[in-house]
N, C-alpha and C positions, 0 to 999 in steps of 0.2 A: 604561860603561853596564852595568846587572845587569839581565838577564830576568827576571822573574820565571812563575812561573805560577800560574794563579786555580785553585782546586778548590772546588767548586760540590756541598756535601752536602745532603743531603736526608733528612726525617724518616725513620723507618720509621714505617708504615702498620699498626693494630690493625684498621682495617675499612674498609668501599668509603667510608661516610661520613668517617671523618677525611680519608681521602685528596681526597673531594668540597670538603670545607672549606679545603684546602691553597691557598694561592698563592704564585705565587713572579716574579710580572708579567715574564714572559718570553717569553709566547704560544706557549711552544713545544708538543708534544702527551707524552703520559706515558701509557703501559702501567701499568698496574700491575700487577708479577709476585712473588708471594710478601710481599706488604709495602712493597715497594722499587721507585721507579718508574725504568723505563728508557726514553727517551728515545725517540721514535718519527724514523725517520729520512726527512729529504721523502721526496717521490715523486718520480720519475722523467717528466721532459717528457712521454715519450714513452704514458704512462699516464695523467698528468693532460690531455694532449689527447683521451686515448680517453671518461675521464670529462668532459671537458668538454665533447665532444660529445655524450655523451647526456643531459646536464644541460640543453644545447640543447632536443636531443630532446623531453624530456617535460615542460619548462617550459609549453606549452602546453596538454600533455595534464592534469596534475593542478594547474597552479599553482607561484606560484615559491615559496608555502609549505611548501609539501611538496618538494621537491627540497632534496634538501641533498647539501654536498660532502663532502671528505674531514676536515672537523672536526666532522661530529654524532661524540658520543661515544656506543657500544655498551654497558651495563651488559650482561654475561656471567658464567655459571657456568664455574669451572676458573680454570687459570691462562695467561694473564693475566686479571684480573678486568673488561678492558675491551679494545673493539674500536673502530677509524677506519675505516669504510666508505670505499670509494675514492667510493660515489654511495650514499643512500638513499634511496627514498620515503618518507615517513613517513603516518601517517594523519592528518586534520584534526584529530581529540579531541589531538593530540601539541602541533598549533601552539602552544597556551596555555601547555602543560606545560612546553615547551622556551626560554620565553620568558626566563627569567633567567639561566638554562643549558641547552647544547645535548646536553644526554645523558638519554639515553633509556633509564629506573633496570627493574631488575627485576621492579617491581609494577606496573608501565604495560604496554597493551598492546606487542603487537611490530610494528615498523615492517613497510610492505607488500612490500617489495622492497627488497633488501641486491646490491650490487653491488661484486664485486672483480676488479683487475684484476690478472691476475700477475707480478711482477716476475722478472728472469732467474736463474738458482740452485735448487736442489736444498731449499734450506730454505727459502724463499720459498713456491715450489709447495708444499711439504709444510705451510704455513702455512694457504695458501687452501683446497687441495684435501681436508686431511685435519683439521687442526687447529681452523679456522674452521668446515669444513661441521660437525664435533661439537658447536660450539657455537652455532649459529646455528641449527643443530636441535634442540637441548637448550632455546634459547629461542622456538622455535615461530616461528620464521620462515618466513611462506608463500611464499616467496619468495625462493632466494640464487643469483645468475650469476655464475661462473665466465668469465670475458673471459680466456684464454689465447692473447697473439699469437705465442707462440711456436710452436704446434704449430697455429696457425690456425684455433683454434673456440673457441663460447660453448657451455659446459656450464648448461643450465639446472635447477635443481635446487628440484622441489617437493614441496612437504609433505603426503603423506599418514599415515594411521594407523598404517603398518608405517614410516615415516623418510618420508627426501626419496629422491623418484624421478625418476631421469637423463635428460633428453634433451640429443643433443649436435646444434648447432648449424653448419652449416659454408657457405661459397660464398653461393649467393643462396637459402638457406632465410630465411625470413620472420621474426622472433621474435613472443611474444606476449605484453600484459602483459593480466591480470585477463579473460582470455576474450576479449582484444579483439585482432586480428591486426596488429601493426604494420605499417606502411610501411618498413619498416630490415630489410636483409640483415647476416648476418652480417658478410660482405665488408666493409661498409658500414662497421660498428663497428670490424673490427679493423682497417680501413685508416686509421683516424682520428686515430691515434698518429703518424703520421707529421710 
């Protein structure tokens, strides 16, 4: 009996549109970094329960239209050319837009709230915290949370005129979305992974 092995090539990419025209029916998710798409790796239980309790969460507050999980896709400036929110809000005018695909291009407004959760590692955090916030603020995101369980707080990060400005979240602080004081403690969120 002879193994073989499968090697699974892919175009190289001229622009965000050829790469939007691509398929390759394998549902899996693609970065796209320099041309060349790299393969985005699951999530971890232990994150997708934290996002799936807040998916919970605010099903009620905005509608199950507007929540979306970790497959709306992010059109972003830099490289990678595209971002997988771990949870997004989106706005109402997006419902339509996102109807035949779930990405959210650079001439469309920007969704309301971008939500990441940190996975464990040194290049992970350096993703969310430093990598992400540059481009998430580059696309006017009023909105990006930072869900770190491992040092036990939510970094909320909002957008004014001079960037996005810090508040850290930790125990039974309250968060808030759109001026509106939640019912959910931090605690609350990061103990939701478990």
């Amino acid at each position: 009996m002879t193994l073989s092995t499968v090697v699974v090539t892919h175009p190289r990419f001229e622009s965000f549109e050829d790469y939007l025209a691509y398929t390759d029916d394998n549902n899996r998710l693609y970065e796209l970094f320099n041309g060349e798409l790299v393969q985005v790796p699951p999530e971890s239980g232990f994150n997708i329960g934290i996002a799936n309790f807040l998916f919970s969460f605010f099903l009620p507050i905005v509608g199950y239209l507007r929540v979306r999980g970790h497959g709306l896709e992010l059109e972003v400036n830099g490289e990678p050319r595209n971002r997988y929110p771990d949870l997004t809000i989106i706005k109402t005018e997006h419902i339509e837009l996102l109807r035949s695909r779930n990405t959210i291009r650079l001439q469309m407004a920007p969704p309301d709230l971008v939500i990441e959760v940190v996975s464990p590692g040194d290049l992970q955090r350096d993703r969310d915290y430093i990598a992400k916030r540059i481009q998430y603020q580059d696309r006017d995101i009023p909105v990006y949370w930072i869900i770190d369980p491992h040092v036990r707080e939510i970094m909320v990060l909002t957008l004014t005129a001079a960037g996005y400005q810090e508040q850290i979240y930790r125990g039974d602080d309250k968060l808030q979305f759109q001026d509106t004081l939640l019912n959910l403690t931090a605690d609350e969120i990061l103990s939701a992974g478990c």
